[in-house]
C-alpha positions as CSV (number, residue, x, y, z in Angstrom):
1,X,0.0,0.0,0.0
2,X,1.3,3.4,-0.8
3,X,0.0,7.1,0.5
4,X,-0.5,10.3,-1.9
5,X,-0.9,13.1,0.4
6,X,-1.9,16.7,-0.4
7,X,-3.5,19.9,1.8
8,X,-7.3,19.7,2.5
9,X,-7.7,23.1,0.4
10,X,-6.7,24.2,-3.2
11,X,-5.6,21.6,-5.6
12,X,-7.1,19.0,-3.4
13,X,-10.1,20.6,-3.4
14,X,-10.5,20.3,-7.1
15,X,-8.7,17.1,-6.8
16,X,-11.7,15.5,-4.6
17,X,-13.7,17.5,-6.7
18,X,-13.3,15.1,-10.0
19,X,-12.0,11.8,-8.8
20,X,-13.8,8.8,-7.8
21,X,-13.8,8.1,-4.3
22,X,-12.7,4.3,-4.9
23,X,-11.7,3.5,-8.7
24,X,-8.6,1.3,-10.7
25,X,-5.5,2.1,-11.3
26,X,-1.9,0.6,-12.9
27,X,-3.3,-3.1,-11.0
28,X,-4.5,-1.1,-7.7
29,X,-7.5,0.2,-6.1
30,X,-6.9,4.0,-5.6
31,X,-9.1,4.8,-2.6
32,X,-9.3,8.6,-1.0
33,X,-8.3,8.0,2.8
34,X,-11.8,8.9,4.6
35,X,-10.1,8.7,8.0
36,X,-7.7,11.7,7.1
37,X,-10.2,14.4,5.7
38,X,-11.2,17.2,6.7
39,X,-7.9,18.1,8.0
40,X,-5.6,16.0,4.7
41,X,-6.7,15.0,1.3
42,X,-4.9,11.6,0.9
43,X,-5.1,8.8,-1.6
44,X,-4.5,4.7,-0.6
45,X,-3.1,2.9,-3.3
46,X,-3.9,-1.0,-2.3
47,X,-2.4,-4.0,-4.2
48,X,-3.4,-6.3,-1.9
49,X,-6.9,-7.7,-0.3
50,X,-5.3,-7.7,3.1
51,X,-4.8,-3.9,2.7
52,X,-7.9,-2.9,1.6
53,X,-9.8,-4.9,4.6
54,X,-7.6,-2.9,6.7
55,X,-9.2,-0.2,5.1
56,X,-12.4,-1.3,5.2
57,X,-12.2,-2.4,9.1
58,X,-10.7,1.3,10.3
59,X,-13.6,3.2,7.7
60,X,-10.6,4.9,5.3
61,X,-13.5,3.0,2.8
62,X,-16.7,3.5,4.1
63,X,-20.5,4.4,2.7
64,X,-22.8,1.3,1.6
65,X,-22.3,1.7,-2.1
66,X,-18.4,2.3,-1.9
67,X,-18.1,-0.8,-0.5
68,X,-20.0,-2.9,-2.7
69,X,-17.4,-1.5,-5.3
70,X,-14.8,-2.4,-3.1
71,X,-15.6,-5.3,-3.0
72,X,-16.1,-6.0,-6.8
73,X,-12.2,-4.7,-7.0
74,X,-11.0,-6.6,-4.4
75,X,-12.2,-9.9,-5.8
76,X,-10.3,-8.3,-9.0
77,X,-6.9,-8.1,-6.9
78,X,-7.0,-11.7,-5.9
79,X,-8.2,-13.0,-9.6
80,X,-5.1,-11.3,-10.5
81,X,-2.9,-12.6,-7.9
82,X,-4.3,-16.4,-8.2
83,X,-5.0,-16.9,-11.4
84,X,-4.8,-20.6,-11.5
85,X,-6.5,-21.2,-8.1
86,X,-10.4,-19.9,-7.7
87,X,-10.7,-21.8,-5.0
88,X,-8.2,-19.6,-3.0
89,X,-9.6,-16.2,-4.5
90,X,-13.4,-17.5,-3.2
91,X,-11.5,-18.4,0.6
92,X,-10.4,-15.1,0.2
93,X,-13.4,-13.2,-1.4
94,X,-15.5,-14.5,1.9
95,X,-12.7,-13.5,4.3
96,X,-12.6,-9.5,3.0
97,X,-17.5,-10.0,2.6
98,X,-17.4,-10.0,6.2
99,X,-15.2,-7.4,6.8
100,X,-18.3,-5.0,8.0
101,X,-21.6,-7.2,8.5
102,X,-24.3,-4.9,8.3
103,X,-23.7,-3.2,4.6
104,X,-25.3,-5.5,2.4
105,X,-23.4,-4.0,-0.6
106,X,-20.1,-5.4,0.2
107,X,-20.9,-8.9,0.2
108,X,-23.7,-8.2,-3.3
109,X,-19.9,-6.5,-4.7
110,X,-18.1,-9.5,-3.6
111,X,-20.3,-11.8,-5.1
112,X,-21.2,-10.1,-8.5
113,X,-17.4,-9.7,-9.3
114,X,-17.2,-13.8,-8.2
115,X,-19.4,-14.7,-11.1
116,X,-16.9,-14.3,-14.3
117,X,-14.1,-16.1,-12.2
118,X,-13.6,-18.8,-14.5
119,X,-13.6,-16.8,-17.3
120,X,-10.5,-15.5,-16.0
121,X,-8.8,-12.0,-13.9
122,X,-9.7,-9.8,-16.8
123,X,-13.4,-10.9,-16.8
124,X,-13.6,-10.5,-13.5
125,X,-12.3,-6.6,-13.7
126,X,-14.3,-6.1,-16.5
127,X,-17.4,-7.3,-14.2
128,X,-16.0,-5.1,-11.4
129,X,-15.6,-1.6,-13.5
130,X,-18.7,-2.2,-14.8
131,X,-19.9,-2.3,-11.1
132,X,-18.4,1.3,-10.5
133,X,-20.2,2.7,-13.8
134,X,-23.6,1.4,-12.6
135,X,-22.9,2.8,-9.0
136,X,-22.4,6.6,-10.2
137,X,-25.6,6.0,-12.9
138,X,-27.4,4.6,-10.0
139,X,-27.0,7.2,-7.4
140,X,-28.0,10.1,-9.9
141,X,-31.1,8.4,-10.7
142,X,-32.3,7.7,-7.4
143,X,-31.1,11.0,-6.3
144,X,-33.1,12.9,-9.0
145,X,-35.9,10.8,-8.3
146,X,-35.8,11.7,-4.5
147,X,-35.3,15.0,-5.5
148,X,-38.6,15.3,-7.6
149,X,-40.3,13.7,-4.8
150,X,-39.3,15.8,-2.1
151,X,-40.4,18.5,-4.5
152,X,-43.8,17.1,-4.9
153,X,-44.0,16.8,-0.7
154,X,-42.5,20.0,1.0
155,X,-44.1,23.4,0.2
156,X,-41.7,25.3,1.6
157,X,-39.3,27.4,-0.8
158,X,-35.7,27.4,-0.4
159,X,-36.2,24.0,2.0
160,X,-34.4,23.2,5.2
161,X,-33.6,19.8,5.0
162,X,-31.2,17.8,7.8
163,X,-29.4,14.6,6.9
164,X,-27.4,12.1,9.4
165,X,-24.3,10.7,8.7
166,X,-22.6,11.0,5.5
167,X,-24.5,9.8,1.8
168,X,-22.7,12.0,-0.5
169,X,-19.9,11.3,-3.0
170,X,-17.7,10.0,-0.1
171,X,-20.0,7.4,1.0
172,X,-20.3,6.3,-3.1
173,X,-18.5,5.7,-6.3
174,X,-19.6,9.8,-7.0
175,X,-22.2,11.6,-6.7
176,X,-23.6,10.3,-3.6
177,X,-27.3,9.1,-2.6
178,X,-28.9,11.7,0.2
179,X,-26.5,14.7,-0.8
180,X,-27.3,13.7,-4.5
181,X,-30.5,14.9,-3.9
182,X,-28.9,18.1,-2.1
183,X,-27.2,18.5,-5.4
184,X,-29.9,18.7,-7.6
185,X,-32.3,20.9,-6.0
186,X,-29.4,23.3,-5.0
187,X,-28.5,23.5,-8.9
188,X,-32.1,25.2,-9.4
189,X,-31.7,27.3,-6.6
190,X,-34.2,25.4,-3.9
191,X,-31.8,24.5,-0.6
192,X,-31.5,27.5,2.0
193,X,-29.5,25.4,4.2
194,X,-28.4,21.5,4.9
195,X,-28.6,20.8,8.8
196,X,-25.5,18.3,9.3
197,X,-26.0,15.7,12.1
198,X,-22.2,15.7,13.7
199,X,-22.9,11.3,14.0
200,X,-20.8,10.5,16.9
201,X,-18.2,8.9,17.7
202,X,-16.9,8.8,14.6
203,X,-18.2,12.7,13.2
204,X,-18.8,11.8,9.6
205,X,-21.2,14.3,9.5
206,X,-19.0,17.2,11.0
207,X,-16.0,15.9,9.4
208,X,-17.3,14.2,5.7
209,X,-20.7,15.8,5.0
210,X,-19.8,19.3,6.3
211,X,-16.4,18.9,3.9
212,X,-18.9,18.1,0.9
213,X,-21.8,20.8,1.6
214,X,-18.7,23.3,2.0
215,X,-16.7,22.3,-1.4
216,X,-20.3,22.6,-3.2
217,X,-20.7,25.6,-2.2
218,X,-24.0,24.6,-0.4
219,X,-25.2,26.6,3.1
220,X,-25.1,23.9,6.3
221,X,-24.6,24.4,9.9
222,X,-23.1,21.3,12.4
223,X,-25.1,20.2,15.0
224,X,-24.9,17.6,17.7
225,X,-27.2,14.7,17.0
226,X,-28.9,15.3,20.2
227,X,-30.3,18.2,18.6
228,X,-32.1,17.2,15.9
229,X,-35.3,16.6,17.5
230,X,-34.9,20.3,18.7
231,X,-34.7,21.9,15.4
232,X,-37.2,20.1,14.0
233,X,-39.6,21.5,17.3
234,X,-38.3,25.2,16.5
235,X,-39.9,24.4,12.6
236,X,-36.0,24.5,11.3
237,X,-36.3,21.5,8.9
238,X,-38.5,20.5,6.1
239,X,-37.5,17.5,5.6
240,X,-34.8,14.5,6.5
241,X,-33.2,12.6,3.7
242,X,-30.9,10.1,4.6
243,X,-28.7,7.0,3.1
244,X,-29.1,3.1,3.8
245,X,-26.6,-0.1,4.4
246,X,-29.1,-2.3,4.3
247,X,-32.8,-2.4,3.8
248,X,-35.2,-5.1,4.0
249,X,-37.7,-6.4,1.7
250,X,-39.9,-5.0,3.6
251,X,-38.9,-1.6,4.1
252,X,-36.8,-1.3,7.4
253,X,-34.1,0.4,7.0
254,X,-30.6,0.0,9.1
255,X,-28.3,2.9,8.8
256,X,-25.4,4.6,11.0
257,X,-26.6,4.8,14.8
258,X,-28.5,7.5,15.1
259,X,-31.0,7.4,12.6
260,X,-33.9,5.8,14.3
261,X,-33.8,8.7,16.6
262,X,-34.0,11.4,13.8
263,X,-37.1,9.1,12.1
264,X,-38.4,9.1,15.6
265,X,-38.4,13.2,16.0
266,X,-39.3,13.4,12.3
267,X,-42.8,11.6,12.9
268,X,-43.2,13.8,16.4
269,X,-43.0,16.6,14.4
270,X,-44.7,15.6,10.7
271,X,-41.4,15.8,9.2
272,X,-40.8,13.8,6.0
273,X,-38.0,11.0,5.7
274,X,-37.0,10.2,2.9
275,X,-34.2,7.3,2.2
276,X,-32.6,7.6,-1.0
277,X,-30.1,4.1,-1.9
278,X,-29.3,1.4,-4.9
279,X,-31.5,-1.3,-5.3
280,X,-27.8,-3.2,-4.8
281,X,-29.0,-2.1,-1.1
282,X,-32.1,-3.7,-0.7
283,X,-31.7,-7.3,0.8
284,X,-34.8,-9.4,-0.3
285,X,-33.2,-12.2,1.7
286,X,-34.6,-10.6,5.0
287,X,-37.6,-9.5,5.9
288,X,-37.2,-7.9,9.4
289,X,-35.1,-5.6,10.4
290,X,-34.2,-7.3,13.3
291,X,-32.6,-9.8,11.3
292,X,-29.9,-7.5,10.3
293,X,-26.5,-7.9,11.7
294,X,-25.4,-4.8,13.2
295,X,-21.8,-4.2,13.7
296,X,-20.3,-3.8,17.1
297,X,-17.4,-1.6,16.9
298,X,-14.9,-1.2,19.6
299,X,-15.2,0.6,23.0
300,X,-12.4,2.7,22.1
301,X,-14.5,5.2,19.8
302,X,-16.4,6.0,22.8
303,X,-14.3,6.8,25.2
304,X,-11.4,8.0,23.5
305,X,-11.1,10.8,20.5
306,X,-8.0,10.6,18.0
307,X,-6.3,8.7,21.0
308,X,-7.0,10.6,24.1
309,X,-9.0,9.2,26.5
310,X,-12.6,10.9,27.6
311,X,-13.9,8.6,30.1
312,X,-12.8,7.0,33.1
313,X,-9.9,4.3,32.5
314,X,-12.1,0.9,32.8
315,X,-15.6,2.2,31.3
316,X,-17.1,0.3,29.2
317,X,-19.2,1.5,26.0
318,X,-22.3,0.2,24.1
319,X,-20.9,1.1,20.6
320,X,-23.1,-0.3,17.5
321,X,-22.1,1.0,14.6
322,X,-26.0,1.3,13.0
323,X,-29.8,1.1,14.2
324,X,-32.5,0.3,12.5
325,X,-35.2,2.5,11.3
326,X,-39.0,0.5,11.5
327,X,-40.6,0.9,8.2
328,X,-43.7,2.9,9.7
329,X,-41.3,5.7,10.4
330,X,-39.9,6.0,6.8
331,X,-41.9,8.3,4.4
332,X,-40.1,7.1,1.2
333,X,-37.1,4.9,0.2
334,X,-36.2,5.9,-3.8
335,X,-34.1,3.9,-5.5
336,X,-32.8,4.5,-9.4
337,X,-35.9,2.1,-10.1
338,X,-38.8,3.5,-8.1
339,X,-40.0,5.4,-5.1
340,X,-41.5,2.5,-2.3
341,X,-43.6,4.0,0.2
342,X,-43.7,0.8,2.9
């Protein structure tokens, strides 16, 4: 694994500006380090599986549909690097599917790129490119149709609209899912302000989604998540649009912790939420949410920040990395194929 390294301002700026966030390169996944931004624009060059589950594991590669591609590339690696064995790359393949449980996309990535393995490595990158193409088309078209929706559902001109966690290009191939839809009604002028929720422990919001809204150009303020429920009382949003890891056949939605609290506030308060996501996200297999695996992540994130403790030495921390939203709480989920109402 190698490290490009720039300043979070300037040329990185337009830099972040055009490139993937995960794409192919010279026999290497080029990834942009997701764990170093705001504060340093860096790009991961990984040439082997064992380097992008690293990754993966520490959240440098994050966002549903970001992983589903790396997933697709990394079964591309190991066709490449065991070209006469398939039963070693499919060993492999499972080890880096359940490197993060709960986002169905890695393991549908893993598995789509599995399916030209005997037709050799370059099948097998062909199949995994073409997942990143179909990633970008997708989350325009389920952003735009989210977009039109929300249109169609909040009066209010220029909207206030809140998100949680981070579902723009970051989270994606490009383009993102919930900030897609901030895109497009920003280009005709209809967003007075994004409301980012700061998602602890990690801060994706504060630290991902603020860095987006900023580079486009796009009004937002930072605020805990504790006070979502409070600007919504005050009449501060029109609406909440968030991303998905996983959603059920049946319309529950898990995404990062968090969320079921701002659906919660949203129905107190008549507040639309909207969940905008690839059909690649929707697991027919389950029904229930509470069949979703949720990640545990460790203690540490709670009660230390960058390395410095914040609690007393000892404590011990409930730390899942997603919840679960109940699909009587969820206004819409739009996809690039339709707009489900469960």
């Amino acid at each position: 694994m190698s490290v490009t390294t720039g300043g979070a301002s300037g040329a990185a700026d337009s830099a972040i500006a055009t490139q993937r966030t995960i794409d192919w390169s010279d026999g290497a996944i080029v990834a942009i380090d997701q764990c170093a931004l705001p504060q340093e624009y860096r790009l991961l060059h990984l040439s082997d599986v064992d380097a992008l589950t690293d990754a993966i594991v520490r959240l440098a590669i994050r966002g549903a549909p970001a992983l589903g591609a790396a997933g697709a590339l990394g079964v591309a690696l190991l066709a490449r690097q065991h070209p006469d064995d398939p039963a070693a790359v499919r060993e492999a393949a499972e080890r880096l599917a359940s490197a993060r449980p709960t986002a169905v996309n890695l393991r549908w990535g893993v598995t789509r790129a599995l399916g030209p393995l005997d037709s050799g490595p370059q099948a097998v990158l062909a199949e995994a490119l073409a997942v990143l193409d179909e990633d970008e088309r997708a989350n325009r078209e389920a952003s735009r149709r989210a977009a039109d929706f929300i249109r169609t559902t909040v009066a209010r001109r220029p909207m206030r609209l809140l998100t949680h966690c981070n579902a723009g290009r970051l989270a994606t191939v490009a383009w993102g899912t919930a900030l897609g839809v901030v895109w497009h009604l920003a280009a005709d002028g209809e967003v007075e302000y994004v409301l980012a929720d700061e998602t602890r422990p990690l801060l994706q919001g504060a630290r991902l989604t603020a860095y987006e809204l900023g580079e486009a150009g796009v009004p937002y303020r930072i605020l805990p998540d504790a006070a979502s429920a409070a600007a919504m009382s005050r009449g501060m949003v029109d609406c909440v649009v968030v991303g998905a890891d996983r959603i059920t056949r049946g319309g529950d939605v898990a995404n990062k912790i968090g969320t079921y609290a701002v659906a919660l506030a949203a129905a107190r308060h008549g507040v639309p939420f909207v969940v905008v996501a690839p059909e690649s996200t929707v697991d027919e297999s389950i029904a229930n949410g509470r069949d979703i695996p949720i990640e545990e992540r460790p203690a540490e994130e709670v009660t230390c920040y960058r390395g410095t403790p914040v609690a007393p030495p000892g404590a011990q921390a409930f730390n899942p990395a997603f919840d679960v939203t109940p699909r009587d709480l969820v206004t819409a989920i739009v996809t690039e194929d339709r707009v489900w109402c469960p």
